[in-house]
C-alpha positions in Angstrom: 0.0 0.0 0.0 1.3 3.7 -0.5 2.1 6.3 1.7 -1.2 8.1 3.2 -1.2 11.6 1.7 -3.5 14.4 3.4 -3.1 16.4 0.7 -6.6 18.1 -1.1 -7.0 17.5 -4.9 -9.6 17.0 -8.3 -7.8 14.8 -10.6 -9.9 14.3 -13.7 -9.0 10.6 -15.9 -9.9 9.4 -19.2 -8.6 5.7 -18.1 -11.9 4.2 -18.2 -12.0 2.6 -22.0 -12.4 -0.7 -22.5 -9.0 -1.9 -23.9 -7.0 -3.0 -20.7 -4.5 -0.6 -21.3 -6.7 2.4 -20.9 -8.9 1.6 -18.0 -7.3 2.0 -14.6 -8.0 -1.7 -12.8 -10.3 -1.5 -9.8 -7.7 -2.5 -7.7 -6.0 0.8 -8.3 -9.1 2.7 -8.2 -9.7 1.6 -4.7 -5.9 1.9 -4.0 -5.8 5.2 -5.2 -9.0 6.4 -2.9 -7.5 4.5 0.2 -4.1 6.5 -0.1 -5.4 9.5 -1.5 -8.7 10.0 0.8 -8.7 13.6 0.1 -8.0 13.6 -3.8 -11.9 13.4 -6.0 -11.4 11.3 -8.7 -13.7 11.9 -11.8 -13.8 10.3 -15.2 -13.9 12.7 -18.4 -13.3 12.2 -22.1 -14.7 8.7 -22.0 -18.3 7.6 -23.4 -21.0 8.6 -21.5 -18.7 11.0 -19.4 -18.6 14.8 -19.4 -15.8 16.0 -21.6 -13.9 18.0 -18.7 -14.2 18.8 -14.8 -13.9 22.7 -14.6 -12.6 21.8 -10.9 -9.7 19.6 -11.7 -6.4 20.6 -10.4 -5.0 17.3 -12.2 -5.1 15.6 -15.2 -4.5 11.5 -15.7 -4.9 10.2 -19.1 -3.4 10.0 -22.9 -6.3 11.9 -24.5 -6.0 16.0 -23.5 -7.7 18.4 -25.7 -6.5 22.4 -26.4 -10.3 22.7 -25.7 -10.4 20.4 -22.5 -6.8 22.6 -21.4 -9.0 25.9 -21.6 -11.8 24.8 -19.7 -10.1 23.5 -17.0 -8.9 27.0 -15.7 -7.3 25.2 -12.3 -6.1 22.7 -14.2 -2.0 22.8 -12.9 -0.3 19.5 -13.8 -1.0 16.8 -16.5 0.2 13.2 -16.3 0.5 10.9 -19.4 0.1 7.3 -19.2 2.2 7.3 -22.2 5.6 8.6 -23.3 4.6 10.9 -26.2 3.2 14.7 -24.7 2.2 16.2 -28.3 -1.0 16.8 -26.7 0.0 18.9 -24.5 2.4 20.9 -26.8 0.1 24.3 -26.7 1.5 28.0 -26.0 -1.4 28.0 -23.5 0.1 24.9 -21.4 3.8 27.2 -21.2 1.6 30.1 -20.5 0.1 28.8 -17.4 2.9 27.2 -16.3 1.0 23.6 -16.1 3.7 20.8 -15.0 3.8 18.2 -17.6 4.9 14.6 -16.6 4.8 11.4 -19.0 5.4 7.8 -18.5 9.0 7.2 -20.6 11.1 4.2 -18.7 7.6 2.2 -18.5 7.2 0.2 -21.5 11.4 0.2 -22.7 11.6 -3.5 -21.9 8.3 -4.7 -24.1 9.5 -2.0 -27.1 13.1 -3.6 -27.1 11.7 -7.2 -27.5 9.1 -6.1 -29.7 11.9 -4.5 -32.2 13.8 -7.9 -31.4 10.7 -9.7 -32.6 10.4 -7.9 -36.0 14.1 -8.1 -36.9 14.9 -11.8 -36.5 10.8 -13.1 -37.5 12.3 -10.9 -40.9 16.2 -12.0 -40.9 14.7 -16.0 -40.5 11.7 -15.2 -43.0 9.0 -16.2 -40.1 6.5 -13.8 -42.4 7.2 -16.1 -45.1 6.7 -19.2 -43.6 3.0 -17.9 -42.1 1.8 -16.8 -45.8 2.9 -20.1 -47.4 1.1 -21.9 -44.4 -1.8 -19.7 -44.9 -1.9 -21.4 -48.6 -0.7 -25.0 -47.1 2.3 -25.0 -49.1 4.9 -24.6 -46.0 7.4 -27.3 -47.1 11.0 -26.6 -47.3 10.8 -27.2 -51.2 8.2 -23.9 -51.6 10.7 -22.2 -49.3 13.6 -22.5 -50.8 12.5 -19.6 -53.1 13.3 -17.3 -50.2 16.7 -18.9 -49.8 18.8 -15.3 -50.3 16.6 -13.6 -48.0 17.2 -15.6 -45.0 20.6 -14.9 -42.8 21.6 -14.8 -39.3 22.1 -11.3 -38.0 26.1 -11.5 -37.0 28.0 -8.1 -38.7 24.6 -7.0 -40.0 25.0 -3.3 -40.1 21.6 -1.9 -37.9 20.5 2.1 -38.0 18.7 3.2 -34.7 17.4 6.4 -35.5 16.3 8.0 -31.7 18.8 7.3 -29.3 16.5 7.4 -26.2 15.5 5.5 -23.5 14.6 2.6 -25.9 17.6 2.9 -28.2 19.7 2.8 -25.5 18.4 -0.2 -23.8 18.2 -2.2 -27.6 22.0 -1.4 -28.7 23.6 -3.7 -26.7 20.6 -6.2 -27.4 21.5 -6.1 -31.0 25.6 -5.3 -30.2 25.0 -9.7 -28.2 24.1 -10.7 -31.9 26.8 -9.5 -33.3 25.6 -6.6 -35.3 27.3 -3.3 -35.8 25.0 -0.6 -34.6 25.3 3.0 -35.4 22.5 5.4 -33.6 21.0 8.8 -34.4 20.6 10.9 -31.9 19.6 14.4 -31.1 22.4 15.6 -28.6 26.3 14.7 -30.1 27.9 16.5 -27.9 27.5 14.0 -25.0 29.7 11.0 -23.8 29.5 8.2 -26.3 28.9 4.6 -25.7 32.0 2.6 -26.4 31.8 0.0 -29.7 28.7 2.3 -31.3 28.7 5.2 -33.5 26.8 7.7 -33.7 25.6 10.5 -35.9 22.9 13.4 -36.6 19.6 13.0 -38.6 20.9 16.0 -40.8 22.8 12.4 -42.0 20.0 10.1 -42.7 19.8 10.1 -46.4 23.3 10.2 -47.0 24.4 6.9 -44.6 20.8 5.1 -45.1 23.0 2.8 -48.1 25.1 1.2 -45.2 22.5 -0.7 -43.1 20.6 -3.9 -43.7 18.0 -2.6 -41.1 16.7 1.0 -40.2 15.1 1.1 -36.7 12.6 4.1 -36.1 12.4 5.1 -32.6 11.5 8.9 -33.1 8.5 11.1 -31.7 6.6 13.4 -34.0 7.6 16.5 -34.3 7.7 19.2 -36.7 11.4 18.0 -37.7 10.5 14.5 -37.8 7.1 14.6 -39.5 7.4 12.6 -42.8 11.1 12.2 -42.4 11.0 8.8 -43.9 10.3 10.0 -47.0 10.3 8.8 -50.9 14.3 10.0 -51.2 14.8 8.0 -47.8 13.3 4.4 -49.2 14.8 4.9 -52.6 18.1 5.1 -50.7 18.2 2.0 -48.9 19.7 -1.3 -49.9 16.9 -3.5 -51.4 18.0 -6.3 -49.3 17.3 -3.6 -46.0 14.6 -3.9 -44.0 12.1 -0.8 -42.3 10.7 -1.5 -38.7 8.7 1.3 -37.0 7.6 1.4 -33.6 7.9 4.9 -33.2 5.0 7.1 -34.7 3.2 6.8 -37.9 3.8 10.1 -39.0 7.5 10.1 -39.2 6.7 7.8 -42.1 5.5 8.7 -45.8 3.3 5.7 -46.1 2.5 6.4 -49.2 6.1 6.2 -50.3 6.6 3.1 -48.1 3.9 1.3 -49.8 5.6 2.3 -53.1 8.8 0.9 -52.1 7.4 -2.1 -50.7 5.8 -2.8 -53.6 8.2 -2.4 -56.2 10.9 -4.9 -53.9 13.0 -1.7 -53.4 13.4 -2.5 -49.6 12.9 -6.1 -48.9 10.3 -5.7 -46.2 9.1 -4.1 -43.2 8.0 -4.6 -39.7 5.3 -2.0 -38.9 3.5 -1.3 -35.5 2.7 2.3 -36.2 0.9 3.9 -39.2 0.1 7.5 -40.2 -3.8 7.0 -39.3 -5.1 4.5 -36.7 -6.3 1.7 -36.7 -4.9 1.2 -39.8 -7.7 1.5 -42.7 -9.3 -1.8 -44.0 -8.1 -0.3 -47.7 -5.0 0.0 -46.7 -2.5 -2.3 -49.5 -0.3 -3.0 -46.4 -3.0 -5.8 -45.4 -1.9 -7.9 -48.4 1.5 -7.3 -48.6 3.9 -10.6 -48.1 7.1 -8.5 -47.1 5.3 -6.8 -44.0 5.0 -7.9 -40.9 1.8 -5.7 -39.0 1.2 -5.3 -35.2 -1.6 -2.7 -34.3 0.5 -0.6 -32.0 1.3 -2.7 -29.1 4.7 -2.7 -29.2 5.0 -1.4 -26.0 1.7 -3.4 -24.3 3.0 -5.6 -21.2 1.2 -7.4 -18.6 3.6 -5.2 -16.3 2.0 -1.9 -17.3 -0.4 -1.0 -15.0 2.1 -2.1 -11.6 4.4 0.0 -13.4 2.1 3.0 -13.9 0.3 3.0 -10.6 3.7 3.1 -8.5 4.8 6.5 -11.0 1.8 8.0 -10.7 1.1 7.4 -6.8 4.6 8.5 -6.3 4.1 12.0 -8.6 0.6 12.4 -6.7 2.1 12.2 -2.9 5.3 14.8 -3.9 3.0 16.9 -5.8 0.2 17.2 -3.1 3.0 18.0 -0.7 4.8 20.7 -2.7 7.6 18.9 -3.7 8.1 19.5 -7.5 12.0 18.9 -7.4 10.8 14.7 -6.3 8.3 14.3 -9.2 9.6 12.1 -12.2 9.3 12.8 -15.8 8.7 16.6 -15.5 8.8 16.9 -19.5 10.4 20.4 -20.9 7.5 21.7 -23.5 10.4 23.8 -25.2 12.4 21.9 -26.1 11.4 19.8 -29.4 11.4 16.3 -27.5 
């Protein structure tokens, strides 16, 4: 149980959906009311809910409006169950001075193995093998025609483009198989990690040629939107591979699907896409060289422990005035 906090609050949620990972258990609910007596809990943004509690001080939840920001005039800190803020990212959230906190360190384990999934199911051909059992021809004769695409992943030459939390945690992950790893990250200037390299994303098109597989870890922002563009795909080797976990957007999908389609990368492993869920017309559904998750790379059964113990711990430093204790306090200014 967590530490009793007298502290007075109105903390409005939108964790009540259906999927598991945006409805708070009951178990936590009642958690939450037993250590927080004094804090009133009410649900917004969900069905059948008001949109937004004029009297909330605090704000739980991966679905914040500009309009639910300005009407919620006491509205002082927001929480993200999530890692990505972008809704938060208005002048009037710096204006007021509302504390911004997310939820980055709690899903790094399940995004490393997820990227660890799509990289050796597409290096062994596991796609292939599921469409040819699909047609029950899964022999070793009808697979033989994917002989030249199948390899171990020892000196495979691997991009990680967002050295962050996750990037960091999956280098060394790949570094065990024997791969040579460069990342992209944002800040060069600080100490490196011995046996990587590393460059800028002013770089991208220019060293995309090198790797077998490009990793895409970026968040969405203006520099990032559409980064993967036609001039990036055309670029790669067409025996490289695409896996995105990081956002949709960064990606031309248009110009993926072009590429994909015309064998000028050999595949991809996608678990993010531009618009979600991904549209039923979409020509990724029937493409052989793509593996598709619908963004749950980072879904673990360890989610919610994880999230009540950041959030309980934010709430009790928060309700006793001690900002400098809360994790995660997100800068708005700077681009991510």
């Amino acid at each position: 149980m967590h530490v009793l906090s007298h502290g007075k609050a109105s903390l409005a949620c939108d964790l009540f959906l259906n999927q598991k990972l945006y409805k708070i258990p009951q178990a936590a609910q009642v958690e939450l009311g037993v250590a927080f007596p004094n804090v009133k809990l009410s649900e917004v943004n969900v069905p059948n809910r008001k949109l937004f509690d004029p009297e909330a001080e605090i704000y739980w939840g991966n679905r914040i409006t500009e309009e639910i920001i300005t009407n919620m005039p006491k509205l002082r800190w927001i929480h993200f169950g999530s890692v990505g803020v972008n809704r938060a990212r208005f002048s009037e959230v710096i204006d007021r001075d509302i504390l911004v906190t997310n939820s980055k360190g709690l899903v790094v384990a399940p995004m490393v193995v997820s990227v660890v999934a799509f990289l050796t199911s597409l290096a062994r051909g596991v796609h292939h093998s599921e469409n040819l059992r699909k047609r029950g021809l899964m022999n070793r004769d009808q697979f033989d025609a994917y002989f030249d695409q199948i390899h171990d992943l020892e000196d495979q030459k691997c991009l990680i483009v967002g050295y962050g939390d996750v990037g960091k945690s999956l280098a060394p992950v790949l570094k065990a198989f024997g791969m040579n790893v460069t990342a992209i990250k944002k800040n060069l200037n600080i100490p490196k990690v011995s046996n990587l390299q590393f460059t800028s994303l002013d770089d991208l098109l220019n060293i995309t040629p090198d790797f077998d597989y490009v990793v895409n870890l970026l968040p969405l922002t203006k520099d990032t939107e559409n980064i993967f563009s036609h001039d990036f795909f055309a670029a790669m080797k067409r025996s490289a591979f695409f896996i995105n976990i990081g956002r949709g957007e960064t990606v031309d999908e248009s110009a993926l699907i072009a590429a994909l389609k015309s064998n000028s990368i050999s595949g991809a492993g996608l678990d993010v896409f531009a618009v979600e869920p991904l549209s039923s017309k979409s020509e990724l559904w029937s493409m052989d060289n793509v593996i598709l998750t619908p963004h749950v790379a980072g879904l673990t059964s360890a989610y919610w422990p994880r999230q009540i113990d950041l959030f309980f711990s934010n709430l009790k430093s928060w309700l006793e005035g001690d900002l400098l204790a809360m994790k995660n306090i997100v800068d708005l200014h700077k681009a991510y």
